[in-house]
Structures are given as C-alpha cells and as structure tokens.
C-alpha positions in Angstrom: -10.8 4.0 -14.0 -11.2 3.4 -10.1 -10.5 5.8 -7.2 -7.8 3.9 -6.5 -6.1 4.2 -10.0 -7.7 8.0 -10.4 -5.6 9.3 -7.5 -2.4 7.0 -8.3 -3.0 8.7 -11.6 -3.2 12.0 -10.3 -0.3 11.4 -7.6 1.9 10.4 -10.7 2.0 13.1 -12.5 2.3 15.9 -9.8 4.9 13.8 -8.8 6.5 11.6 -11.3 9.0 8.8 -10.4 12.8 9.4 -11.3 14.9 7.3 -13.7 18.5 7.3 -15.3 19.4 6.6 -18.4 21.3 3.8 -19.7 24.6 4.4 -22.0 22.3 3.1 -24.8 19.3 5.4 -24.1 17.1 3.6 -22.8 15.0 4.4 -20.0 15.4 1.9 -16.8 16.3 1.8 -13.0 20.0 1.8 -12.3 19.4 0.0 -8.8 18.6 -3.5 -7.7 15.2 -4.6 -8.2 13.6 -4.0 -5.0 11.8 -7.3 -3.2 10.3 -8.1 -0.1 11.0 -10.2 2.4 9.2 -13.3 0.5 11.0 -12.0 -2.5 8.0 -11.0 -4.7 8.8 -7.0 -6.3 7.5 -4.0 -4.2 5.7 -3.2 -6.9 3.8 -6.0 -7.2 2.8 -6.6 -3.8 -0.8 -5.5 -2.8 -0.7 -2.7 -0.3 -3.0 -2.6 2.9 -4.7 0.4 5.0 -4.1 -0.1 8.6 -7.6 1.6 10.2 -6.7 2.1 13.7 -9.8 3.6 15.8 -11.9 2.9 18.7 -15.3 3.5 17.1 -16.3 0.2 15.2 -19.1 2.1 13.1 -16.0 4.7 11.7 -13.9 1.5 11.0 -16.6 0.0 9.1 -17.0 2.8 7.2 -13.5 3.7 6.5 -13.1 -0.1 5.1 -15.9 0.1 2.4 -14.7 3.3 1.2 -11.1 2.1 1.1 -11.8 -1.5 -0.3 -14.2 -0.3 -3.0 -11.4 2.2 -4.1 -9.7 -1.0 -4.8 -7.4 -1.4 -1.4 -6.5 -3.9 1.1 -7.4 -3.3 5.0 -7.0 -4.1 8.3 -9.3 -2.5 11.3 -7.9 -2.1 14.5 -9.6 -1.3 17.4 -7.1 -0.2 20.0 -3.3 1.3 19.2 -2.3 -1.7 21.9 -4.3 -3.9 19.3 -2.4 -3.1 16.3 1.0 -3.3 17.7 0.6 -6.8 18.8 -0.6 -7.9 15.2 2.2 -8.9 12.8 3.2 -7.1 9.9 4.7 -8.4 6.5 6.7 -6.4 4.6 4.3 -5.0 1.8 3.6 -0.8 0.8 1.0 0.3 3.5 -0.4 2.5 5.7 -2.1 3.6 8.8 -5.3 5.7 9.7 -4.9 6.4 12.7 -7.2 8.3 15.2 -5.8 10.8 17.0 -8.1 10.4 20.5 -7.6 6.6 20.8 -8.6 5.0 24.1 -5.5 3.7 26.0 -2.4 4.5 23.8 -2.8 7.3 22.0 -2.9 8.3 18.2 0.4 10.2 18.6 2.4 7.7 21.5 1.9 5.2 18.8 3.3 7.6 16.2 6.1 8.0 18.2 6.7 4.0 18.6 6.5 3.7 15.0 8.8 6.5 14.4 11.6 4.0 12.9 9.5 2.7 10.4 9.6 4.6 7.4 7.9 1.8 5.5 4.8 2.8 8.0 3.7 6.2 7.0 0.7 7.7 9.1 -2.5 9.6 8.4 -4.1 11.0 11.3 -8.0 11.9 12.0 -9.6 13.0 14.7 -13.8 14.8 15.2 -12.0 17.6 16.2 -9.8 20.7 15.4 -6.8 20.7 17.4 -4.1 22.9 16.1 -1.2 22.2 18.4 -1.3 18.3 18.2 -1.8 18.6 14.8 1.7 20.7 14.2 3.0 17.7 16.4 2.1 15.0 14.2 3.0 16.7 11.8 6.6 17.7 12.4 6.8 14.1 13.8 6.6 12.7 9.9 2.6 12.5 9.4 1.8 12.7 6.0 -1.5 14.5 6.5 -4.2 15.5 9.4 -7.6 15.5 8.7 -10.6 16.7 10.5 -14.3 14.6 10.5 -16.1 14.7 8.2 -13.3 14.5 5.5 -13.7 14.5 1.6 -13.9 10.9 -0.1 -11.5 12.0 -2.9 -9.0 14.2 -0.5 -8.8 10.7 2.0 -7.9 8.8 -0.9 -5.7 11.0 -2.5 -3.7 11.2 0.6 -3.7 7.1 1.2 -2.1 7.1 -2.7 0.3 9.4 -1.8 1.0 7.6 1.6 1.5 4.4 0.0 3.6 5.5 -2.4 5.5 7.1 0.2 5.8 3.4 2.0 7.0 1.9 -1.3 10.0 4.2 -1.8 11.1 3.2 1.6 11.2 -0.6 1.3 12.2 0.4 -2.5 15.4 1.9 -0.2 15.9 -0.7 2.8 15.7 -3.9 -0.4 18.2 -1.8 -2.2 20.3 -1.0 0.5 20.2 -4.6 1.5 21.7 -5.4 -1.7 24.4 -2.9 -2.3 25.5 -3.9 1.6 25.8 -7.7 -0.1 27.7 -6.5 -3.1 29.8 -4.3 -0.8 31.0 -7.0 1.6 32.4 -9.2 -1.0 35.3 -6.5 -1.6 38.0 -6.9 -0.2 39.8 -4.3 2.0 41.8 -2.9 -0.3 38.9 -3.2 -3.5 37.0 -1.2 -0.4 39.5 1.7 -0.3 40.3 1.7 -4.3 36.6 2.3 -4.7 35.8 4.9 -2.1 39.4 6.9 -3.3 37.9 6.4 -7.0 34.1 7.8 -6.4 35.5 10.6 -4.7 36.8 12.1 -7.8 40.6 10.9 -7.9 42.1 9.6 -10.8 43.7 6.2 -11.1 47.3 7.2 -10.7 46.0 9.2 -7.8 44.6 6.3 -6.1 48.0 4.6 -7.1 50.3 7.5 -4.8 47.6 7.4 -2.3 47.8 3.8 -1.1 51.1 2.8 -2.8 50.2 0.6 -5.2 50.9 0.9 -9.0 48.6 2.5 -11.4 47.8 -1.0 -12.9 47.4 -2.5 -10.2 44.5 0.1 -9.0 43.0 -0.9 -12.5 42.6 -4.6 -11.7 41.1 -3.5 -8.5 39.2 -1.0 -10.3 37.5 -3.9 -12.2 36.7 -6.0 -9.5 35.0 -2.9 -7.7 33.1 -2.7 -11.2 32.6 -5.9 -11.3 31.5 -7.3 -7.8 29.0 -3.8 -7.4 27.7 -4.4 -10.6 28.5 -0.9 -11.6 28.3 -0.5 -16.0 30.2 2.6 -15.6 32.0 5.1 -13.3 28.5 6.9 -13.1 26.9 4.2 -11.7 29.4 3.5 -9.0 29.3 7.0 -8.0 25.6 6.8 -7.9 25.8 3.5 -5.7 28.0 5.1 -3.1 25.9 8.5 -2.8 23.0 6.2 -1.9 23.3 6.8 1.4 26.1 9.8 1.5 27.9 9.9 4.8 26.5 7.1 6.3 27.5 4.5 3.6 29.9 2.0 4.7 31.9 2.8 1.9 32.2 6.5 2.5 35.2 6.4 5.2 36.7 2.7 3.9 40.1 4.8 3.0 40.5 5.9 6.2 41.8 3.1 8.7 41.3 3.1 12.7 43.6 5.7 13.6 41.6 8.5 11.6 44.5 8.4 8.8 45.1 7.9 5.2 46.4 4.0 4.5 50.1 4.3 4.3 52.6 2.8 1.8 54.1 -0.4 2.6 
C-alpha cells in the first residue's frame, strides 16, 4: 500500500462515507451520480495538489513527496501566478504559503473563499498564532509549521481532497436536481413542496383547491420527473439544500401567501 492509499485508508475509517438504503436492502447512493464538467465521475477523476510558494527548492521538494505518494501537482510560484492559470473541475487542493511575495497566502484565501471545491492547507517557517486562527476560521483545513511530518502533510492533503470531492459531489448533484426541478410545472412545484413538508394528500387537496385525486396525478409526476422511488427520497431531495432550495417556498406565491382556490 502507498502513502497515498495508507492515509485514504486511514481517512476512511475515522471518517466513513454515508449511504442510504434502498427498499430492497441494498446498500447504494440515493443521489445523482456526480460528474464533472467533461462528464467523467468525481470519483474517477485524478486529483491534483496545487503548491503555491515563492521558494522553488520548497516546491521541488513538496512535488516529489506528493507525486511519489501517488498524487498529481502543480507548482506555483507566485499567488498572482496561480490565479491566472486555469482550473478544470477535478478533487484538489492547495499548499499554500502563508508569507508569499506580492499577494499573500491569506488575500488569496480570501479570493478563493467561494470555492468550496478549493480547500487550502497553509505553511509557513514560522509560528504565528494570530494568522493562523485567521486562516483558520476563514475555512483552512489545517496550518502547519516547517519542518512538517511526511505522514501528518499527507494525511491532511487526503483529508483535503476528500473534502474537495464532497463539494463538486454537491454542486454535480445540485445541478441535477435543479434540471429535474425545472421540468415541474407550477402547480407539480407547489404539490411537492406541500407534500415533503409533511401534509397528507387530502391536505394538499384543501390547501390549493384541487381534488384529492388530482393531487395524486401530480403526486406521480413529482415522483416521476425527480426520480424520487419513494416519499423518502423526495423528502431527502428537497432537504438537500434546506431553506435555500428552490423548492422550499414554491407554495408560497409573490404576495408572501398561501395559493388560493380558484
């Protein structure tokens, strides 16, 4: 076993991955299978270390450590150097330097703040508590200090990456769901958020008007269209993003109110 698959290994079973059942038992992803932009699996993709420091003899060091363990990379010289390179969509990460010259370690954490995908590991040859609390509570996943433990740095670029693979995991599934979701119509739209949110079908009926039947046939193209197998999963669909799901207000119309009978 590599380092690479010793502290995947190791990352796996402090933290193992969640699944849901189906109704037969067996063990399998309720959600879309997550792709990248190309549309090859998140999974299967090959991740790649982002080294982002101003001394070339740290970069060259960092890469052989990292591509022995089995790992892509990319060395960066500059912050301004990285941010002008262009990134696919694959699980990665960045080493970034805390002292970089020009742009900083943490103004480039800051410009990378939206991307979730993008996790950071900071280093620096020095101590420095307060910036490290910064980077920190800015989303980091870890700080280190030079000269850092082999194991410990690839531990922590495992557990990075697997952070950056949830979070295109979330942004292919999302991207789905929003696919699925737009082929409803308005009133399949309000029949399904009335229905997730616990009321029963004759409920839905006296809240917007329409028989108990007809809910039913809408019911079924909800199902149908969201690819849903059971209530369950259409609960778990709209709870994938909570309150900012697009479905989570659909049975409230402009005015702030209920739809009305017509």
């Amino acid at each position: 076993m590599n380092a690479q698959s010793a502290a995947t290994d190791l990352l796996d079973r402090q933290h193992p991955r969640t699944w849901a059942p189906t109704m037969s038992g067996q063990t399998t992803s309720r959600r879309p299978v997550a792709s990248t932009d190309d549309g090859r699996r998140v999974d299967d993709v090959a991740p790649i270390v982002f080294i982002v420091d101003g001394d070339i003899a740290v970069r060259q060091s960092l890469e052989l450590l990292i591509n022995t363990a089995g790992w892509e990379t990319e060395p960066f010289a500059s912050a301004e150097e990285f941010m002008s390179h262009p990134r696919g969509t694959v699980p990665c990460c960045v080493i970034l330097d805390l002292t970089l010259p020009g742009l900083s370690g943490l103004e480039l954490q800051k410009q990378l703040a939206s991307r979730a995908d993008l996790p950071i590991i900071f280093f620096t040859s020095h101590t420095d508590v307060p910036m490290a609390v910064q980077a920190m509570k800015a989303g980091a996943v870890d700080f280190l200090v030079k000269p850092f433990n082999d194991a410990a740095l690839l531990y922590v670029i495992a557990a990075a990456i697997e952070r950056s693979r949830a979070a295109l995991r979330h942004d292919s599934e999302m991207q789905v769901l929003r696919k699925r979701y737009s082929t409803l119509t308005l009133r399949q739209r309000q029949v399904m958020a009335l229905v997730v949110s616990g009321l029963l079908n004759k409920q839905v009926g006296g809240e917007l008007g329409i028989s108990e039947i007809t809910v039913k046939a809408h019911r079924g193209q909800v199902m149908r269209k969201m690819k849903a197998d059971s209530l369950a999963d259409l609960v778990t669909i709209a709870g994938v993003q909570g309150e900012r799901s697009p479905w989570h207000h659909a049975n409230i119309d402009q005015t702030g109110a209920r739809p009305r009978r017509p």
